[in-house]
Structures are given as C-alpha cells and as structure tokens.
C-alpha positions as CSV (number, residue, x, y, z in Angstrom):
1,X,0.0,0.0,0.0
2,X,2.9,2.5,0.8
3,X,3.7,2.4,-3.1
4,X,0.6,3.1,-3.7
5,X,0.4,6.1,-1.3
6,X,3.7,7.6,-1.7
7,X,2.7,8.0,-5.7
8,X,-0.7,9.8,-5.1
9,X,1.0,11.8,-2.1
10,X,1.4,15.2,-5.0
11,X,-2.5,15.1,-5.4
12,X,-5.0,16.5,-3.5
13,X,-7.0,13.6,-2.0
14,X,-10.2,14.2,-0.6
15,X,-12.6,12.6,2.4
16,X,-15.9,12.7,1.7
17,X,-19.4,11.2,2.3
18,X,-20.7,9.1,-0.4
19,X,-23.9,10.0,-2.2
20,X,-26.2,6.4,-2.8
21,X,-22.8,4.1,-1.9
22,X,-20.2,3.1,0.3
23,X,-17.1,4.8,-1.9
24,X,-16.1,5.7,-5.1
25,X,-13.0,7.7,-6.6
26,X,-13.7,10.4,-8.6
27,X,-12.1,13.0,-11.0
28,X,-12.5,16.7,-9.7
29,X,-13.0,18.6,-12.6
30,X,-12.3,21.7,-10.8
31,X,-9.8,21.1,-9.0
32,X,-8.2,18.5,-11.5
33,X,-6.6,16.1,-8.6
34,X,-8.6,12.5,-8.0
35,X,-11.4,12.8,-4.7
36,X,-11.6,9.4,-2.9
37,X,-15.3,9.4,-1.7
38,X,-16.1,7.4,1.0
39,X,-18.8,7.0,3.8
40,X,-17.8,6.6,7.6
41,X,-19.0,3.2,7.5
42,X,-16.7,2.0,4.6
43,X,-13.8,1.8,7.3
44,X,-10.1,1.6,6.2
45,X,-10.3,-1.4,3.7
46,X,-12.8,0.8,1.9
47,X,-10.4,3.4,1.9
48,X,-7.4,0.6,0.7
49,X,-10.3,-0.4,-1.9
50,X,-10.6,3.3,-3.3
51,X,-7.2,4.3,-2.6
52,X,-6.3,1.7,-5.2
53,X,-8.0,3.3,-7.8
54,X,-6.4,6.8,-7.1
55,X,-3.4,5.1,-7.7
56,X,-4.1,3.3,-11.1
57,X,-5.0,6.4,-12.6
58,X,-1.6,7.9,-11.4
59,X,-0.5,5.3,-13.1
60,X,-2.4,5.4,-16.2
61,X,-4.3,2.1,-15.3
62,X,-7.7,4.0,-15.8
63,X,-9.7,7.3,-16.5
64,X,-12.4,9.1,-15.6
65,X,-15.1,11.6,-17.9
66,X,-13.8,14.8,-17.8
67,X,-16.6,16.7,-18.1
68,X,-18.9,14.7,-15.0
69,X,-15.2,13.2,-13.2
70,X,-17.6,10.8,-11.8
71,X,-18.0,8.0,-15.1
72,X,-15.4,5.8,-15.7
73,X,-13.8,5.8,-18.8
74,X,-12.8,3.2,-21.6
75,X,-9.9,1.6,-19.7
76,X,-11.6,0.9,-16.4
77,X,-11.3,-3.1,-17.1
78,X,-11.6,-5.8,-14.6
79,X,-8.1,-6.2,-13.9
80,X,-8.7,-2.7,-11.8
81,X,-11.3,-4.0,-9.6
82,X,-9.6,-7.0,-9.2
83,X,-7.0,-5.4,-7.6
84,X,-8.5,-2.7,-5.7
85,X,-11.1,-6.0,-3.8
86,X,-8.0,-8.1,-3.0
87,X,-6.2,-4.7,-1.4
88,X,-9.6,-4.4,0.7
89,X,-9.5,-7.8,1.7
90,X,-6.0,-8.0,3.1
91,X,-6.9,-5.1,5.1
92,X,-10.3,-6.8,6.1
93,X,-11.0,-9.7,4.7
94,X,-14.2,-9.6,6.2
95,X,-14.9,-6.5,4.3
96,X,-15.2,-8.4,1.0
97,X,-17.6,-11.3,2.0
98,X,-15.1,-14.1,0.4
99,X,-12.7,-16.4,2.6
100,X,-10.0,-16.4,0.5
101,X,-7.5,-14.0,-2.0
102,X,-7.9,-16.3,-4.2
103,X,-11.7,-16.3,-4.5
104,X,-11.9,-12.8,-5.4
105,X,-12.0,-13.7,-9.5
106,X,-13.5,-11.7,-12.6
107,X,-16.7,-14.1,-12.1
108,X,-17.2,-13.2,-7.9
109,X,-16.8,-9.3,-9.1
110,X,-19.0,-9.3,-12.3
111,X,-21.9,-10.8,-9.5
112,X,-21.2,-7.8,-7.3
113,X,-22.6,-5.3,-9.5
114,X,-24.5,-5.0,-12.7
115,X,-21.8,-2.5,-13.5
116,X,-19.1,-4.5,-13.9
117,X,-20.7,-6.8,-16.2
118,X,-19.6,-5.3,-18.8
119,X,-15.8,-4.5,-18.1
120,X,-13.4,-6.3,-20.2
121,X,-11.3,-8.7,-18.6
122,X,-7.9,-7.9,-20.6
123,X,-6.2,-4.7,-18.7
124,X,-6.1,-1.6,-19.9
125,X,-3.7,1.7,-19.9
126,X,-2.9,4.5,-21.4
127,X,-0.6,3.1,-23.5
128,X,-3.5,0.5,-25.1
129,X,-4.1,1.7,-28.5
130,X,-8.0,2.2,-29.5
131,X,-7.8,-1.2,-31.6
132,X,-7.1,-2.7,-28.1
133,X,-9.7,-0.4,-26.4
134,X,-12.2,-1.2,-29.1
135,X,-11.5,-5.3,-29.5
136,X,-11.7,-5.1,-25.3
137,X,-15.3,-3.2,-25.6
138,X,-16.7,-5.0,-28.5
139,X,-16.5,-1.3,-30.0
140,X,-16.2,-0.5,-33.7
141,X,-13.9,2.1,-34.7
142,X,-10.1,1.1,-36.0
143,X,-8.4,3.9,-35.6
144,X,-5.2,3.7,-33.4
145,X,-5.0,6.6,-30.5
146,X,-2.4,7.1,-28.4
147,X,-1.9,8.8,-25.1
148,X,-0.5,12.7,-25.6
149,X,0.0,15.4,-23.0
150,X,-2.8,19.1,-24.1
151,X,-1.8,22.1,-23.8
152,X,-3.3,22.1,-19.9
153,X,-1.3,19.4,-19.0
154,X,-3.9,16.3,-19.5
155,X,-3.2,13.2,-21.4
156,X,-5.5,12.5,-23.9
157,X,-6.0,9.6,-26.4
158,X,-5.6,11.1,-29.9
159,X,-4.6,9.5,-33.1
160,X,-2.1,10.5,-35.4
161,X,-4.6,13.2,-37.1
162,X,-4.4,14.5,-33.7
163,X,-8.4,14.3,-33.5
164,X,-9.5,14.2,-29.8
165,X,-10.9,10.7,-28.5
166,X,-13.5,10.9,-26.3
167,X,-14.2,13.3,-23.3
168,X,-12.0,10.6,-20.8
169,X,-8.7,12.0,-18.6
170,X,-5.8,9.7,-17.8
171,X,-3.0,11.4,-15.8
C-alpha cells in the first residue's frame, strides 16, 4: 500500500461522504486532482479499496469523464477492480464477504454489481491503443489513438490526425 500512497502523495485527496454508496474515486473537474469518496461506515479497507483506484489512474491504469469526473472511462477493465477487492480484503478480509485472495475472481466481481458486467477482462492503460480499447469493448472504430499530453497538462488519447478521443482523462 505504501507504493501506492507515496505515488498519489502530489494530489490533493479528498474525504468525503458518499452520495447512494459506500465509496467511489472520482475526477475533480475543478480542482483536477482524484477525490476518494467514502462513507464513515466503509472503514479503512474501503479506503485501501478506493485508494487503489487513485493510484491506477496515477499510473495510467484508468480514466475518468472529464466533463462529469464521476463515469469511468474506456480503460476501467476488470483487472482494476480486481486489484482494488483483493487490497480491501487484506486489510479486512471480512470486508469483502469471500474467505480467501484467491476467491476474489472476474466471475465473484461481475456478480457484485451489474456495472461491472460489462468490463473487459484484458487490462487496460494509457498506452493500449484504441484497436485494443475497441477489441476489449466490442467497440467498432479502427483507428489507433495514443496517449499525448494538451496544452493544460492532460493526457488525452488522440490518433495520429491529432483528432481528440473521447471526453476521458488519464493522468
């Protein structure tokens, strides 16, 4: 977790009650820094949970909409929430309602939530092209977009007609 901590230590976290669930990360499109949301019943290995997603977007392991900050964006994949369950459930393995590491698989999260149905299973960054992005999504489009720094400092996925993909923010 200390990895994980000492990487998102430049951005401005935030602590903040949840509106309709236990925690969520969030981009603040204001403030552009990630907000971890989370309710005071959550407890730490909610935190750990959300924590981990602040730190795969440092990373460039996911986005966010940059226009709501709330959405997730096209790389949000399974291999995310894998991750950020198993760092709750070392911190409470309770927390997670499975006995074991090892039972917290892409089938136990896609029965958590109707939301994650849909992920892909194959991770996702900001260096996945959109043929990777699309193939992962069942989308359609072929062009290939890769990850470039704006002018205000945000990567974006553009192709090499520099046209704009989406309205998504990886840092």
């Amino acid at each position: 977790m200390a990895k994980g901590l000492d990487c998102i230590n430049g951005t401005s976290e935030t602590l903040a009650p949840a509106s309709g669930a236990d925690g969520f990360t969030s981009y603040n499109t204001q403030t552009k820094a990630i907000d971890i949301n989370i309710s005071q019943s959550y407890g730490i290995a909610g935190f750990a949970h959300e924590a981990t997603h602040a730190y795969q977007f440092e990373k460039g392991e996911t986005d966010f909409n940059r226009t709501t900050g709330v959405d997730r964006g096209f790389l949000h994949d399974m291999t995310d929430e894998i991750s950020a369950y198993r760092r709750q459930f070392v911190i409470n393995s309770k927390s997670t309602g499975v006995s074991s590491l090892s039972n917290i698989t892409d089938s136990y999260i896609r029965g958590l939530n109707t939301a994650y149905k849909t992920l892909p299973s194959m991770s996702l960054n900001q260096n996945s092209t959109l043929h990777t992005i699309n193939v992962a999504h069942r989308l359609t489009s072929g062009i290939i977009y890769i990850p470039n720094l704006g002018n205000d400092g945000i990567k974006r996925y553009i192709d090499v007609k520099s046209t704009t993909f989406s309205n998504y923010v990886s840092h």
